[in-house]
C-alpha positions in Angstrom: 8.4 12.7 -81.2 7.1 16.3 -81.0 7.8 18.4 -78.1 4.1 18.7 -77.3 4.5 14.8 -76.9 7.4 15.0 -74.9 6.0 18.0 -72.7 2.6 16.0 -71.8 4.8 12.7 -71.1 6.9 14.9 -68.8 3.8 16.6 -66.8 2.6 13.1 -67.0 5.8 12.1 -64.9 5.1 14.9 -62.2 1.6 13.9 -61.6 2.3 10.5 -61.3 5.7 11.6 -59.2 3.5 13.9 -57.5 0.9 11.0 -56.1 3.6 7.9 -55.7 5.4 10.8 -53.0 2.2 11.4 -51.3 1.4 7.1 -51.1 5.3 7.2 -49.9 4.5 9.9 -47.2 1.2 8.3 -45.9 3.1 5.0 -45.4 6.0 6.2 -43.7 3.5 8.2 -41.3 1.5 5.0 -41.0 4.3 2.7 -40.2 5.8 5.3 -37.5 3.1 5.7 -35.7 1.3 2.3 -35.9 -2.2 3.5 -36.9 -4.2 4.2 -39.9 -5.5 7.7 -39.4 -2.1 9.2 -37.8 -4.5 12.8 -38.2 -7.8 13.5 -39.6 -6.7 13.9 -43.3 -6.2 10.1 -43.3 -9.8 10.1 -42.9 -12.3 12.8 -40.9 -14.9 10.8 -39.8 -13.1 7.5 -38.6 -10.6 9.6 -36.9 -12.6 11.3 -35.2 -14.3 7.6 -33.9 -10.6 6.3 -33.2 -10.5 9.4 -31.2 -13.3 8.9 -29.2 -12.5 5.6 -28.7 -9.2 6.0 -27.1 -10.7 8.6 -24.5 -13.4 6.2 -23.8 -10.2 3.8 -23.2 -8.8 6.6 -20.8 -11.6 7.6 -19.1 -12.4 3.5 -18.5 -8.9 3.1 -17.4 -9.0 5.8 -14.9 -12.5 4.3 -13.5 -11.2 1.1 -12.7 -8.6 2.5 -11.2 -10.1 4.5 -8.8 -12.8 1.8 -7.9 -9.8 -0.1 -6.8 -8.0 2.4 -4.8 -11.4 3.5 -3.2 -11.7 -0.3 -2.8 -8.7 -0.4 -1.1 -9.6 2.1 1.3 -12.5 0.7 2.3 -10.4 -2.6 3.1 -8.1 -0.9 5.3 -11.7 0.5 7.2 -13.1 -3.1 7.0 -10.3 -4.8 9.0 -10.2 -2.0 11.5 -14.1 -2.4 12.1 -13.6 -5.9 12.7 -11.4 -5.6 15.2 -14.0 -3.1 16.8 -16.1 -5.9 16.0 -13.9 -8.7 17.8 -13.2 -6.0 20.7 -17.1 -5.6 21.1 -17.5 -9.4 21.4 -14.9 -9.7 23.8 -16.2 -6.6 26.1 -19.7 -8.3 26.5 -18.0 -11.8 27.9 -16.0 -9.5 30.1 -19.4 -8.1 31.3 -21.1 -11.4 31.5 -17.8 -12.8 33.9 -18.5 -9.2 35.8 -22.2 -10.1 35.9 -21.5 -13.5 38.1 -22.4 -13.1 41.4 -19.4 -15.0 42.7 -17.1 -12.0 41.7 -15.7 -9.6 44.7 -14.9 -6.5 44.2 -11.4 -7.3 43.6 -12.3 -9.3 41.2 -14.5 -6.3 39.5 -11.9 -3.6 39.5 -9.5 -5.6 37.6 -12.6 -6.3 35.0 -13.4 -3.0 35.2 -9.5 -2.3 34.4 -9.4 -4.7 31.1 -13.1 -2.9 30.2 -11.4 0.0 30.2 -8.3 -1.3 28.0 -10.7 -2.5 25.5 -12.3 0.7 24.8 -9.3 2.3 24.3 -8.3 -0.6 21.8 -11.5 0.8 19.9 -10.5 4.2 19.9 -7.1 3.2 18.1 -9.4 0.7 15.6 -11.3 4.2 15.1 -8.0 6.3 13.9 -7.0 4.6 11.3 -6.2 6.3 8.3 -5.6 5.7 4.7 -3.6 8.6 2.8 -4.0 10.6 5.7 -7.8 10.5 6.4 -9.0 9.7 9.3 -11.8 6.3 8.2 -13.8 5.7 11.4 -14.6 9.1 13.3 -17.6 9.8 11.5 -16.1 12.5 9.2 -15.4 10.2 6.4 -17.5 9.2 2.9 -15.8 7.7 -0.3 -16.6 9.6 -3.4 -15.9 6.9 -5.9 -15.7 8.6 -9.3 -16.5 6.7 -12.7 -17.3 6.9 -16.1 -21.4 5.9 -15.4 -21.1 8.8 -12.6 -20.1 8.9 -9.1 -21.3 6.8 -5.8 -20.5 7.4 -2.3 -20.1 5.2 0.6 -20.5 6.4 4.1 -18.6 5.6 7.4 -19.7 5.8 10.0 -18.4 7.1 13.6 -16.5 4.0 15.2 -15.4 5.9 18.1 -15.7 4.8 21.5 -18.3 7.7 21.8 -19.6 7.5 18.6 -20.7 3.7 19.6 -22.1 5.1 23.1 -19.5 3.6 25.4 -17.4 7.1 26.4 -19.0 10.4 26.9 -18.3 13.4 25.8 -15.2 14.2 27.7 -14.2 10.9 26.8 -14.9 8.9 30.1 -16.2 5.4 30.2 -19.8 4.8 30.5 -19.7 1.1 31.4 -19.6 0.6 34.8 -19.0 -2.7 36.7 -20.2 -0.9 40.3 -23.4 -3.4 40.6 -25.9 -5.7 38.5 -27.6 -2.8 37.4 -24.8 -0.6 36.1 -23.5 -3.9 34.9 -27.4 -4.7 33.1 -27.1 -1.5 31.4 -23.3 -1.6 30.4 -24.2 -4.7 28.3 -27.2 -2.7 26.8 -24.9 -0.4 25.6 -22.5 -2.9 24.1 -24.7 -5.0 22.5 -26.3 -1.5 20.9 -22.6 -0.6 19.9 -21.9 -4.6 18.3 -25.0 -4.2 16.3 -23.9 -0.6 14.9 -20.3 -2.2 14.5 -21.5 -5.2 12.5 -23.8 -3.1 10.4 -21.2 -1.4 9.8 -18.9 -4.0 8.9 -21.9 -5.5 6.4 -22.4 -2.2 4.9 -18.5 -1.7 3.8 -18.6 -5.4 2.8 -21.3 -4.9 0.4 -20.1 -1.8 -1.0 -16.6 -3.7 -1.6 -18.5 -6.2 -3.7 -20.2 -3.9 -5.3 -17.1 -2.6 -6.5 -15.1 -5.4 -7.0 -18.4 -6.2 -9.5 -17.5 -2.9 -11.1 -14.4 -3.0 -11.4 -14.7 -6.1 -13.0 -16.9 -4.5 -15.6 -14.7 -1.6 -15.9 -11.8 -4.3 -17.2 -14.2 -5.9 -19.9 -15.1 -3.0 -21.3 -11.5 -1.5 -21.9 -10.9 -4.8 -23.2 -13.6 -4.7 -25.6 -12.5 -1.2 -26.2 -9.2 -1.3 -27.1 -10.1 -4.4 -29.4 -12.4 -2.1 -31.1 -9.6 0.1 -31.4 -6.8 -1.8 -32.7 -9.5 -3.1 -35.5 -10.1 0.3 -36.9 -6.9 2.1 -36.2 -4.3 -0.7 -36.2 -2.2 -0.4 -39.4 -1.1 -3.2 -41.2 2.9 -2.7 -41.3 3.4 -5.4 -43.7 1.0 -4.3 -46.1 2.3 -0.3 -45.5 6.2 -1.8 -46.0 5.5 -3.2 -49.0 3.0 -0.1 -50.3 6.3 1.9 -49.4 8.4 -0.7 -51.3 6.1 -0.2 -54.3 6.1 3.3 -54.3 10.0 3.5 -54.2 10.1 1.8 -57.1 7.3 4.1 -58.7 9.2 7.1 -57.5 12.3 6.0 -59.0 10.7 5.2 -62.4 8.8 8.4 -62.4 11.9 10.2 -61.5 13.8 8.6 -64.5 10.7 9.5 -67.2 11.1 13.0 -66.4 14.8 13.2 -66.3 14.3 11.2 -69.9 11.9 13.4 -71.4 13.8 16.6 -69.9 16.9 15.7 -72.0 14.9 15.0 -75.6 13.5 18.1 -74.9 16.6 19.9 -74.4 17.9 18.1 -77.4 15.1 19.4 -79.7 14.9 23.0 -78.4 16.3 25.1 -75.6 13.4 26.6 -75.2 11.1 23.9 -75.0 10.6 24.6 -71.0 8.8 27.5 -71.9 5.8 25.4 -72.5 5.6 24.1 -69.5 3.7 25.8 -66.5 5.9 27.4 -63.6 5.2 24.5 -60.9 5.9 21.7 -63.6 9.3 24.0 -64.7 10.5 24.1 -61.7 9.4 20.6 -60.5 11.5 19.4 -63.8 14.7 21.6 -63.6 14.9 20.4 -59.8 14.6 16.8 -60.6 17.8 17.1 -63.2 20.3 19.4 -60.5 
């Protein structure tokens, strides 16, 4: 065999050498990190989907969650408006007992005295907080941030004053003196029940509507990372046994050039001179 023969079998060996160790690489890359385009030489433009895809997963994620912690919140306002709610429906029977003519006025100072007790009940309904803000004193909106945008729900002030029944320095304005204080006290009241139980409707509705969201939120990372365990998933037992394959390619490369390096050094000692710097040094390595 000439050692023009020998020299083209050998660069032969390096090429092929050359391409079974980049096959290896690209499995072992593929197999450690689970996914077919571990960067964006495995493929530009379907890495750059995969990408996209998983922040789409993120930002999905991170939607759903904060429609349930805002949904939270708002429970934590719900059950304190319905006690105001329940408070408000027990004030105007304690009005209605005070509005019987058979009651003394013994018998309307100690109604007055459990009025009073029940407005102060709403005032502690009203300070409820969740992660330290204050719900019900009319300083409070959700901002519920989401992937489709944001939406806000508004409380409203479920204060004792806010709902009409204290003034401004806080004192009661339902008084139990006569029938016409007593007329106008339930005025007040039912005015205050219907703002309570608007209010109570208005956080109800705005937790379904979130619930409904959130709901959403979970199919669509579902369907999301579905999408992206189809195109980025990588097939370990078809990588292990590419890996297998091109072990056994490596090794027989390997051996060709080792072979062909020795019939050349048989026939000449300087037959390395005709081969090119990379493929010289590529060879000489292979037989340290």
């Amino acid at each position: 065999m000439s050692i023009n023969s020998i020299m083209s079998g050998v660069n032969h060996s390096l090429n092929t050498l050359n391409k079974v160790q980049s096959t290896h690489n690209s499995s072992i890359q593929k197999i450690a990190t689970g996914s077919n385009y571990p960067s964006a030489s495995y493929g530009p433009s379907d890495y750059a989907i995969v990408q996209r895809t998983y922040s789409n997963i993120g930002a999905v994620a991170q939607s759903n969650s904060n429609t349930q912690t805002a949904n939270s919140m708002l429970s934590t306002a719900a059950g304190a408006v319905n006690e105001t709610v329940n408070s408000l429906s027990s004030l105007r029977s304690t009005l209605l007992e005070a509005s019987n003519g058979t009651n003394g006025s013994t018998d309307l100072a100690a109604l007055q005295k459990s009025v009073d007790q029940t407005i102060a009940s709403i005032d502690d309904n009203a300070s409820v907080t969740y992660n330290g803000k204050k719900l019900l004193d009319g300083s409070q909106s959700i901002t519920v941030a989401g992937a489709d945008g944001y939406n806000t729900v508004s409380l409203g002030n479920m204060t004792s004053q806010g709902l009409g029944l204290t003034d401004s320095e806080g004192k009661s304005t339902i008084d139990l003196t006569d029938a016409s204080s007593i007329s106008a006290a339930l005025d007040k009241v039912d005015s205050a029940l219907n703002a309570a139980t608007d209010q109570a409707t208005n956080i109800g509705a705005a937790q379904q509507g979130l619930t409904y969201q959130s709901s959403n939120y979970t199919t669509q990372e579902e369907n999301l990372i579905a999408t992206a365990e189809t195109m980025d998933s990588a097939d370990i037992a078809k990588e292990s046994v590419n890996l297998a394959s091109s072990n056994t390619q490596e090794q027989a490369a390997l051996w060709a050039i080792k072979q062909g390096m020795q019939s050349l050094s048989q026939q000449s000692a300087g037959a390395l001179g005709g081969l090119n710097n990379h493929s010289r040094g590529a060879a000489v390595s292979m037989l340290m």
